[in-house]
N, C-alpha and C positions, 0 to 999 in steps of 0.2 A: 504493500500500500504506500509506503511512504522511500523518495526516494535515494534517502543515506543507504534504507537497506542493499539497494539493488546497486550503488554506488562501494559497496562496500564488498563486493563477492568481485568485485572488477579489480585483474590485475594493469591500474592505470596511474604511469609517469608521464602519460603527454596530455597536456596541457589544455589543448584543442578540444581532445576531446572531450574532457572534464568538461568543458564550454559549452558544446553540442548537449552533452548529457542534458545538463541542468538548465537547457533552453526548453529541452522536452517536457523538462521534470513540472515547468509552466503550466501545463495545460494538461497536468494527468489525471486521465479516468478512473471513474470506482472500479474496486476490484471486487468481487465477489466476495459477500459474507461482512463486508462494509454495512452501519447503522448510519452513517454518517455523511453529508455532502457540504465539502469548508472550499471558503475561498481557494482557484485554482481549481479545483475538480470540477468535472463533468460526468453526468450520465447519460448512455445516448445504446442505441441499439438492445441487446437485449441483456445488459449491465442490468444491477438492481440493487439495492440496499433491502436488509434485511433488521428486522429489532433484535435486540441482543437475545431474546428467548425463541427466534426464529417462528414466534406466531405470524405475524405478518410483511408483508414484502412490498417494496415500492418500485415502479420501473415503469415501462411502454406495454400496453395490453391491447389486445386486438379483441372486441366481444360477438362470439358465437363466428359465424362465417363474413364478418363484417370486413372489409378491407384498407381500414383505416386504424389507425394506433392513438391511442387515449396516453397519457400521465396519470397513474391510481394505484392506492394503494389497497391489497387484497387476500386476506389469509393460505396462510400457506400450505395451502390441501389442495387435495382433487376432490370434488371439481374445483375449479378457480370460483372465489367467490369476491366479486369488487365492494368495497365499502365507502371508496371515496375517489373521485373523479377533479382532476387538476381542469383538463379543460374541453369540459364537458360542451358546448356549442362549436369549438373551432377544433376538427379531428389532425392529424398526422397522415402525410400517405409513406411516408420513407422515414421510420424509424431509423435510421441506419445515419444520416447526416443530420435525424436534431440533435438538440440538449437539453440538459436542462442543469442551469449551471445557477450559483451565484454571479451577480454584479449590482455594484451598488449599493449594494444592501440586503438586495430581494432576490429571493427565488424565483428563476424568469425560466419559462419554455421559451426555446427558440427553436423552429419549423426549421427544414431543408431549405430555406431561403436566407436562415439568419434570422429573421424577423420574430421580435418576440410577439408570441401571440397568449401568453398566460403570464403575470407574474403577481407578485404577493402585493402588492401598491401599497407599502409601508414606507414611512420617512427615517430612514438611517445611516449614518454619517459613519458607522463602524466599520474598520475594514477585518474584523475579526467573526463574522458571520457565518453560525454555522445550521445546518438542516440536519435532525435529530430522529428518527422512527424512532416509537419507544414502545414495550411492550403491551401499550393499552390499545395502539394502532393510531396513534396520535404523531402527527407530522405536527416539531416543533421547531421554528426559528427563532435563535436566541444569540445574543451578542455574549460572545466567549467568554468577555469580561464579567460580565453582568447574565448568569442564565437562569438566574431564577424567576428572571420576570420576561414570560415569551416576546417577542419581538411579531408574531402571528402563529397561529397554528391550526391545524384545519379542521379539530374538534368544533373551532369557532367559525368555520366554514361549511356544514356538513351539506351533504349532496340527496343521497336517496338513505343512506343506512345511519342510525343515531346508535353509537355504540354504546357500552358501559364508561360510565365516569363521563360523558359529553353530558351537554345541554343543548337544551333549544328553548331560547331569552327573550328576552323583550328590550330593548335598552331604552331607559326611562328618558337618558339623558340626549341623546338623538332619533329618540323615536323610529327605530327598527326592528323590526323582527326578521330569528332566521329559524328559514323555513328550511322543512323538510319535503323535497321533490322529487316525486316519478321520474323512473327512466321515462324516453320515449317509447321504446319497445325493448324487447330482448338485446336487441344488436345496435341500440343508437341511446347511448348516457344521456343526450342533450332531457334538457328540461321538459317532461311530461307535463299533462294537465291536473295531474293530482299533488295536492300540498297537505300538508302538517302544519299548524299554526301555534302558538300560545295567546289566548283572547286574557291579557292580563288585569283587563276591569273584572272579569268573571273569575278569574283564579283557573281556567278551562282549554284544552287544546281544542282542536276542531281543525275538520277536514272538509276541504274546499276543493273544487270542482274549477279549476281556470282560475285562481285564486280571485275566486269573487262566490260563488254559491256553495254554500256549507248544507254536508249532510248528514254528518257526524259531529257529537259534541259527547269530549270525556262526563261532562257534568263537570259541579265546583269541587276545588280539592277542598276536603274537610278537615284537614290538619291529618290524616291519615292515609286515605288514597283518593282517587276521584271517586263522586257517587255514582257514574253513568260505567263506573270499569270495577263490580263487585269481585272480581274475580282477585284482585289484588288483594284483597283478603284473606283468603289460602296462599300465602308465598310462603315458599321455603328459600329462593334462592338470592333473591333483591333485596337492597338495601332503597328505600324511596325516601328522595328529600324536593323538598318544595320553600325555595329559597325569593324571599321579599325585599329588599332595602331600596336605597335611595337612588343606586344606579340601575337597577336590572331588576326583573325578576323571572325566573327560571325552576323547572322541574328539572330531577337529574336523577337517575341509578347509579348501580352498583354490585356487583356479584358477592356473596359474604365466602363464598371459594371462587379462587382464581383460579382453579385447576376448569372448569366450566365454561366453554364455549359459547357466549350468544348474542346477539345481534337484534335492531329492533329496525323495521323497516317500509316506508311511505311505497307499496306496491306497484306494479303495470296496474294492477286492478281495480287499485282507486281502495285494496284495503290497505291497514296499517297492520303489519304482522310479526309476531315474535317468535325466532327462531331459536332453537338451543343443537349444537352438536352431539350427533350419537356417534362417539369412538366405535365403538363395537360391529358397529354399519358401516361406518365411515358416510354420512350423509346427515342432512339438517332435518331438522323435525320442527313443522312449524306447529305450534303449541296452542295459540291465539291470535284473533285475528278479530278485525271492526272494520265496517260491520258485517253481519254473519253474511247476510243475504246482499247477494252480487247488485239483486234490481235493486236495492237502497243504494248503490254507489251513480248519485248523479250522471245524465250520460252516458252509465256504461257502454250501451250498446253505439251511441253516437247517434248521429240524423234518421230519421226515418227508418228508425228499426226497432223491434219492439223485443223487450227483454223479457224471459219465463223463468222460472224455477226448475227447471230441467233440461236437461241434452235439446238441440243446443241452445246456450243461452240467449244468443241473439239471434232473432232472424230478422233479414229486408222486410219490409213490406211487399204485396204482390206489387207491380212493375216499378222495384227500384232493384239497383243491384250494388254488389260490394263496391265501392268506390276506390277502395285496393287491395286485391286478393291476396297481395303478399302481406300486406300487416294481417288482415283476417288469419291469415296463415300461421301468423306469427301470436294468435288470438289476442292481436291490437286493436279494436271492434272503433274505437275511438274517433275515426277518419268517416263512420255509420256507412249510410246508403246514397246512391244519387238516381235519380230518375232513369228510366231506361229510353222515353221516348219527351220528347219539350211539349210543354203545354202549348194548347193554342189560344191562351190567351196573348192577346198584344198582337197578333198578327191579322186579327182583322174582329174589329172591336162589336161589327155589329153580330157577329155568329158565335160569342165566343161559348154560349149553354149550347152549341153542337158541334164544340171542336173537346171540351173538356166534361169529363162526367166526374160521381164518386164514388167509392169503393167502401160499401159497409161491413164495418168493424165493432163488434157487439162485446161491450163486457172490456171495457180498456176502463185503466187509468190515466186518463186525460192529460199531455204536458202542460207545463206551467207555462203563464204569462199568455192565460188566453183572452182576447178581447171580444169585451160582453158589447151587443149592438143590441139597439130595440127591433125587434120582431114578434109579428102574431102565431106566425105558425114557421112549419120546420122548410116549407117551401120558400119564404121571404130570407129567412135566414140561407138556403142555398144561395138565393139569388145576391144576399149580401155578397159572397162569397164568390161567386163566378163574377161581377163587375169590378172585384181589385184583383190585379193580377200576382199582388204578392198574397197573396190568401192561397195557402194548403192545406185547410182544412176546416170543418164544421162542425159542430154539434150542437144541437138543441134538443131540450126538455120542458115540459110544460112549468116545474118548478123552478128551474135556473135559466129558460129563456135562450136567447142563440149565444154563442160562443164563435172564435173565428183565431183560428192561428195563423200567420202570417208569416211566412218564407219558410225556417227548417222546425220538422218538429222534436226535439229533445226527451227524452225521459218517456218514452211509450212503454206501458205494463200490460200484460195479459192478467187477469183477475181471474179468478176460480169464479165457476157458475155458485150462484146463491148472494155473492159479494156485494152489501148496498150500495158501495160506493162507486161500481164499474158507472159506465156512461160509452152511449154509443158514439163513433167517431164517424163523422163522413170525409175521407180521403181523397184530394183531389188527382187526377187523371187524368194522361192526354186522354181522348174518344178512341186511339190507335190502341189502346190498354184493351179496350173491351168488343168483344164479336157486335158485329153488325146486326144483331137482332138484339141487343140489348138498351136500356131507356137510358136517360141523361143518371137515373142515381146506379143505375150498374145491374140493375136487377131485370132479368128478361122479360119482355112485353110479351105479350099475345098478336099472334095471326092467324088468317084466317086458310085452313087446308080442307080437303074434304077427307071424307071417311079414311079411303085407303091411304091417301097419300102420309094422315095421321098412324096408322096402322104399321105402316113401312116405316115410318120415323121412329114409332118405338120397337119395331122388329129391329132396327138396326143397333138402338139401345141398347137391347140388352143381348144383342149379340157381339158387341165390342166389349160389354162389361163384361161378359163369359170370358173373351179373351186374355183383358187384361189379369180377371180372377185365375185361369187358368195357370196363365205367364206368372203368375205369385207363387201359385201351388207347385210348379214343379222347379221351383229355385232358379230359374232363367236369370234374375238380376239380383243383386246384393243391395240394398238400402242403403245406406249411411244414416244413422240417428245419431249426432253428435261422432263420438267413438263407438259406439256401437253397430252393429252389423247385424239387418235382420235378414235369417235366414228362413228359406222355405221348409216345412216340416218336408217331402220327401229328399230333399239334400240333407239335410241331418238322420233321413233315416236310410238312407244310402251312406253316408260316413261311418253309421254306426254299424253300418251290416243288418240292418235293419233291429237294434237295439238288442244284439246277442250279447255283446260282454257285458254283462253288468259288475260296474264297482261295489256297490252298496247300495242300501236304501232306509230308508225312515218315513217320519211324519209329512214330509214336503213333497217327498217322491224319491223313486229311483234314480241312480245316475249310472251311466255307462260311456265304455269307452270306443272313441268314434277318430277317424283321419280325415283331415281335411284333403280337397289336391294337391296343396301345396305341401302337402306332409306332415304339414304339424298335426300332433298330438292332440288332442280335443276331450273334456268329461262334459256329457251331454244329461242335465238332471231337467227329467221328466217329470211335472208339477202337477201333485195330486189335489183334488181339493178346492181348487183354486175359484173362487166364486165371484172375483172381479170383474168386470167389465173389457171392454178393448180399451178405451180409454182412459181408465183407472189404472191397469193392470201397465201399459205403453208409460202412463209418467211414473209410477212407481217403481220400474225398472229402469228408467232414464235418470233417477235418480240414483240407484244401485250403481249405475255405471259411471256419475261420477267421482264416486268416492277411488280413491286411488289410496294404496300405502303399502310400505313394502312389506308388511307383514298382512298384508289383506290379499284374497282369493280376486284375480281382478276380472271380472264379466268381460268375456269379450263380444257374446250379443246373444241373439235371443229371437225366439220364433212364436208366433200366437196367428195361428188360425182355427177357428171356432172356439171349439173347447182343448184344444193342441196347445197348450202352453209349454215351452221349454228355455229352459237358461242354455247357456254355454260359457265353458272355462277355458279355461288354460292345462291340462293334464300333468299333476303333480308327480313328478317320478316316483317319489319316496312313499307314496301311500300316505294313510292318518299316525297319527301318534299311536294311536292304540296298538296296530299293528306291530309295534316295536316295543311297546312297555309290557305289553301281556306276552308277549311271544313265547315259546320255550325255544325259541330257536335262536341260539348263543350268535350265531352272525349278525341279528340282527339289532344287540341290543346295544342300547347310547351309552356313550361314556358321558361323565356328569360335567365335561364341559358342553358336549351338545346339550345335555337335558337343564343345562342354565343358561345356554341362548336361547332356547325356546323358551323356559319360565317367561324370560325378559323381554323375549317378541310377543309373544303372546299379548304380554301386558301392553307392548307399545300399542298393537293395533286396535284393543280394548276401549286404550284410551283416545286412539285417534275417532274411535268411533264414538263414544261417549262426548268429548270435550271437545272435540275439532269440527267438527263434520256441520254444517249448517242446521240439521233438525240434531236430537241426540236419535242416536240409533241401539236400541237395546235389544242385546243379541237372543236370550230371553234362553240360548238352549248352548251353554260353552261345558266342550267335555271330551277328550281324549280324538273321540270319531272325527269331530269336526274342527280339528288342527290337522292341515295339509303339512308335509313336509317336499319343498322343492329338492332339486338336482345335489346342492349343499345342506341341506335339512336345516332353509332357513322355515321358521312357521310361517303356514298362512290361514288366519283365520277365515273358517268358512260358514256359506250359511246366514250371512250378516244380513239384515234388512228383510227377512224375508218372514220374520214376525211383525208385529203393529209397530209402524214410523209412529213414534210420541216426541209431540214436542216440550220443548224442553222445561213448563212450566209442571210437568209428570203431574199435571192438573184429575187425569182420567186413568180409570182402575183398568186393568188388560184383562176383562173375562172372562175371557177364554185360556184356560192355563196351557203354557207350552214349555218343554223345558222336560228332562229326564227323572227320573228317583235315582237320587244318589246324589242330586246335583242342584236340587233345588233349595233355593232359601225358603228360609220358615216363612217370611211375609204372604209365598203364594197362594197359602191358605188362608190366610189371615182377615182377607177382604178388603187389606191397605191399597193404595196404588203401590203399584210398581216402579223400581226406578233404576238407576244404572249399579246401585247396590246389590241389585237380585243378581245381576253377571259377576261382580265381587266375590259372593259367598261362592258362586260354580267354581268361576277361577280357583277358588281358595282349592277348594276338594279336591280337583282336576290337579294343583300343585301336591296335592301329597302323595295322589299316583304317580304323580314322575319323581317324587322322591321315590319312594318304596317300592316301582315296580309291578306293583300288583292292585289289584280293587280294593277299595279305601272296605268295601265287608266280602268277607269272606266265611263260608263256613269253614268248622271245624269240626275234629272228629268227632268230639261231644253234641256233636248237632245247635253249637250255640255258634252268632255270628260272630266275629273276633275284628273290630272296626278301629280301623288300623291311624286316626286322628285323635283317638283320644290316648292310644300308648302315643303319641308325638307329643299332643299336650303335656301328659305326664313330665316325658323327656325336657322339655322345654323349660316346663314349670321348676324342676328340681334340678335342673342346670346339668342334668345326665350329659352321656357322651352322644352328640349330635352325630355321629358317624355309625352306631346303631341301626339308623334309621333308613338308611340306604339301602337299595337294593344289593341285595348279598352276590348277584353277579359283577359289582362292581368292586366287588374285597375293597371297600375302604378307601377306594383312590379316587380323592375330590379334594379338592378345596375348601376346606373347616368353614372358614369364614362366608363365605358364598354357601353352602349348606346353612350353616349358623341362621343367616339373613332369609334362607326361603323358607325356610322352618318358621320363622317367625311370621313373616308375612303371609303362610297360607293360615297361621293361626289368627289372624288380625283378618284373614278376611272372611273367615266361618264364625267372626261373633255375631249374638244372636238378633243383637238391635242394630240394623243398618249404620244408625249414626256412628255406630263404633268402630265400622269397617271405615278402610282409606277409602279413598276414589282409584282407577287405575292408575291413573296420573302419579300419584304417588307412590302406589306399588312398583311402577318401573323405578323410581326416584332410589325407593330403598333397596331396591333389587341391584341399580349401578351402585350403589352404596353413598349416594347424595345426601341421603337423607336417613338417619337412624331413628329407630325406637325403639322401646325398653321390652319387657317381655310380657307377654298379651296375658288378658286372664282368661283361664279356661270356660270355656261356653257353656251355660248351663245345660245348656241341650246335650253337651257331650258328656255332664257330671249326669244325668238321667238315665243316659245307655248304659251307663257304668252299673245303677242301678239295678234298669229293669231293658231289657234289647227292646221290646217291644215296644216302648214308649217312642221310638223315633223310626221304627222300621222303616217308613212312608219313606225316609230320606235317604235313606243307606242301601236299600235292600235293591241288589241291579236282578234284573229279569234277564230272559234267557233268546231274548231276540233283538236283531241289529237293527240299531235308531240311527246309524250317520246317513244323513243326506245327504253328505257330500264325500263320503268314504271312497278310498280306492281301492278299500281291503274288505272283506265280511270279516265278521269275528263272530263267535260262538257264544262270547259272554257278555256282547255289548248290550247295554240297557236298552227298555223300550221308549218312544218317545209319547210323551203322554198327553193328551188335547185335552181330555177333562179332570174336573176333582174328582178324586176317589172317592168311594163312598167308604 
């Protein structure tokens, strides 16, 4: 790095050259594994400074397959993750002849032309100026002489990501706030439309829309957390301070372990989202997010497109189209829709009601900033509307009279039927939009044919409709719904060989295994039962298929014609858990570092589903069958969503009990609602068979059940030897401490009163070993079996037939899956 060293390996008496050397030594480059950039150095090509704990890196980054090179600095993993952009509006094409050097004073980028195009626009007269990475990911410049008091730093600058130890302020004393800014899209840092603010009269962040329309507010801080963000109430990991005086005022975090990875971040999507690292994955886990639902983010979808709560999220309107299929591509929606054909208004003023029609739209929520005209009826109000030619659109009601928007429409919602607040829209339209037998509002008129010629119109009807139904049924084309793929029932029953291999089956239906053309692998669950609608049954799976997580089973699509309803998967090599924990077959069984990465996926995807996911999604049936094991035996939880979507106020009781014996919480008798505790206590159960290997009851030769949670409690309670406890094919080779912690935590999740149980959220927490706690008390329920057996049979006692619906194994002693209360 510095250059006495490289001056001093030199065998050098001439003079000259000495001279040459230290002309060079001028203008020398960082070297790799450098924190630091002082007068004289430059960075340039694919040079980088790194902080002294090598968490994050500074240098020239190029994002996604974009062709231009940024200044940012960005943890140092795979994948690359940027947290801070130097100069975000003016890109790089030839990393290779910028820099980025001191002069001045200032940290300046200068471009392949020389031309500074970024610098820190601070006044300083120092020629001792140095640029610091530091382990919090904080780029600081500080005068050498003086460094305890920054000279700029880009904490004070931040871009799209607010890290630990920043802020984002208010300055009282020049009236600024900084904000926190969306990329543009995936591949372009410049400044998006979505912002992060501090509203310092309120004590309140809030998120803004083109920094001017707010649709997100934290609520006020209450000396504790914000009111509108309860979630900050359950932390284990944050330190939160909410800081007031004379110059500034500012919220700010902090990790209370620094060993802990995370990041908090102003989205593409217009949310705000908090990520933490999973080492063990090696990938981010976003944890939280505001606001839940997409169509509450102002805009999302852009102009004239109307946003849904399901696959996919935006569509055009009929005759607009993407306005650019590569941001859409890039799920940029932001850029909305444009017309397909120009209105004919303004082109000739006196015909313009038979150049433009409208396109009714039943059951919207109406964009804002509509303007109210007096009108008597819904005809006057059109005609308001066809004589301005910025007028795209209409509505009237007899209670709220005509309405009229005017050039783009913003924020279009589809409403569920029943919705008081929907309102019809009328759409404007070239006339080229709509067939030639249709009326000015879009809806077909009447003429006059005789008998036959009537006759032959609908003979032709419903002989094109035969067609089309036909071309459905035997899989001629593939649909796209969002990511999903609807397939025709005889293509999936031609994959499957007409549904000969069966994997398993249960309460939902059978699954089997089926090939696609292209080779892949396919589990085909055939859905018994199923009393939905086409309509019901289409969003309720369009939903399923959003959820994505690496320990979730992920839909890849789905077939419904009449009563034919079928899912499709992805085909897990490794079979169910069960298959490997009951086995007697020695090749197959886990060593107890697999059987603690799955504890710990398990729970991650648990919680994704519980605490991430837009509705909560309660799995209602978690139990050995229905944990997939992939290629690496990572888990995948299976089966998710296909019990009752409850939203998250767990307002309404699930009547219909679903869920196995052995596995169920005491609540489901109970008459309580249900809530994401009922998964808790399963989980818990489910964790002491992958400790022990075998069924939590078992008979014995005395003909009495031998329930293998309450010798753990004992153990647990009396501080025995946790290694007992283990399946005896593993002779004792685990990890104490990671046994120690799963022993405890599946006893914390079979207490008997929900509040006592964690959330899965936490279970992972304490499973990484984030998060400790002391030793659970044993379950009344489990001090009763001790008792009397009989008193908790209902829960213990597994029957003698296979319940996974999504198994890729039978098993002989898997439990049944139960729909009703017992009597």
């Amino acid at each position: 790095m510095f250059c006495t060293a490289a001056m001093d390996i030199r065998h050098s008496s001439c003079p000259v050259y000495n001279f040459l050397f230290l002309i060079f030594c001028l203008s020398i480059h960082i070297s790799h594994g450098a924190y630091t950039i002082s007068v004289n150095q430059s960075l340039s090509g694919d040079q980088t400074i790194v902080s002294p704990d090598g968490k994050f890196e500074l240098g020239f980054f190029k994002p996604g397959t974009a062709s231009n090179y940024y200044i940012g600095i960005w943890y140092k993993m795979s994948p690359q993750t940027v947290v801070w952009v130097a100069n975000r509006e003016i890109p790089i094409s030839n990393k290779g002849s910028a820099e980025l050097k001191i002069l001045d004073g200032n940290l300046v980028l200068l471009n392949e032309f020389k031309t500074s195009i970024w610098n820190t626009s601070i006044s300083s007269t120092s020629k001792s100026v140095t640029a610091v990475l530091h382990n919090d990911g904080n780029l600081i410049l500080s005068d050498g002489s003086n460094s305890t008091s920054p000279l700029w730093q880009s904490f004070d600058n931040p871009t799209d990501t607010w890290l630990p130890g920043g802020k984002l302020s208010y300055n009282k004393r020049t009236r600024t706030k900084q904000l926190l800014i969306s990329w543009r899209n995936s591949e372009d840092p410049a400044p998006g439309l979505f912002s992060l603010e501090l509203d310092q009269a309120n004590r309140q962040y809030l998120i803004k829309w083109n920094k001017t329309e707010q649709y997100w507010t934290s609520g006020p801080w209450n000396d504790h957390i914000f009111s509108g963000v309860p979630e900050m109430r359950s932390n284990f990991f944050y330190n939160f301070s909410y800081k007031d005086n004379h110059n500034e005022s500012y919220f700010t975090y902090s990790l209370y372990d620094d060993s802990v990875i995370s990041r908090f971040v102003m989205g593409l999507s217009g949310q705000i989202q908090q990520f933490s690292w999973l080492n063990n994955s090696n990938q981010w886990n976003m944890f939280w997010s505001q606001p839940k639902d997409l169509c509450q983010v102002y805009a999302y979808c852009g102009a004239f497109s109307i946003c849904q709560n399901s696959l996919p999220f935006c569509n055009c309107l009929d005759g607009f189209e993407h306005k650019s299929d590569a941001d859409w591509n890039r799920t940029d929606f932001s850029g909305g829709c444009v017309r397909e054909a120009a209105l004919g208004c303004g082109n000739n003023s006196t015909t313009n009601v038979a150049k433009d029609k409208f396109k009714i739209y039943p059951q919207m929520a109406p964009s804002k900033y509509a303007i109210s005209m007096m009108a008597g009826s819904a005809a006057e109000c059109e005609s308001y509307c066809l004589g301005n030619c910025s007028c795209s659109a209409y509505a009237y009601h007899d209670s709220d009279g005509c309405s009229i928007w005017n050039r783009e429409l913003l924020n279009l919602q589809q409403l569920s039927e029943g919705d008081g607040s929907g309102r019809t829209i009328y759409i404007r339209l070239a006339a080229s939009e709509f067939p030639s037998d249709k009326s000015n509002n879009g809806v077909p008129v009447g003429f006059v044919v005789g008998p036959v010629a009537g006759a032959l119109l609908v003979l032709c009807v419903i002989f094109f409709a035969l067609r089309k139904w036909r071309g459905h049924m035997f899989g001629t084309a593939k649909i796209m719904e969002g990511s999903l793929v609807v397939f025709g029932y005889k293509e999936l029953q031609s994959a499957t060989k007409n549904f000969s291999e069966k994997l398993g089956g249960g309460g939902f239906g059978s699954v089997f295994k089926g090939a696609l053309p292209d080779s892949s692998v396919i589990a085909v669950k055939k859905l018994e039962s199923i009393s939905q609608g086409e309509k019901q049954f289409r969003t309720e799976v369009s939903t399923i298929g959003t959820i994505q997580h690496v320990n979730l089973v992920r839909l890849r699509g789905f077939c419904s014609e009449g009563n034919k309803k079928l899912l499709v998967y992805n085909f897990m090599q490794n079979g169910s858990l069960d298959s490997h924990l009951f086995s007697e077959n020695m090749s197959t069984v886990l060593d107890w570092k697999t059987r603690f990465q799955i504890a710990l996926g398990t729970a991650r995807g648990l919680a994704y589903l519980h605490e991430e996911c837009r509705d909560c999604i309660i799995h209602c049936d978690i139990k050995p069958e229905n944990i997939l094991l992939d290629a690496e035996f990572c888990p995948k939880v299976a089966d998710f969503g296909l019990a009752k979507l409850v939203g998250r106020e767990f307002s309404r009781v699930l009547t219909t009990m679903r869920g196995t014996r052995g596995y169920l919480a005491p609540e489901w008798i109970s008459g309580v609602a249900i809530t994401p505790k009922a998964d808790v206590y399963s989980y818990g159960m489910m964790l002491f068979e992958l400790i022990s290997g075998r069924r939590n009851a078992e008979p014995s030769q005395d003909e009495k059940v031998r329930f293998f949670p309450f010798r753990a409690a004992n153990t647990i309670a009396t501080e025995g030897n946790i290694l007992t406890l283990l399946d005896p094919r593993l002779q004792g080779v685990a990890d104490i401490d990671e046994a120690s912690r799963t022993c405890k935590v599946a006893l914390w999740c079979i207490q008997d009163e929900e509040k006592h149980r964690p959330s899965m959220g936490q279970v992972a927490q304490i499973l990484e070993g984030v998060l400790d706690v002391g030793f659970p008390p044993i379950p009344r329920s489990l001090e009763l079996f001790a008792n009397n057996q009989e008193t908790i049979v209902f829960f213990t006692e597994p029957s003698s037939t296979n319940s996974s619906s999504h198994s890729h194994n039978t098993s002989s002693n898997s439990s049944s899956q139960t729909e009703n209360s017992p009597s």
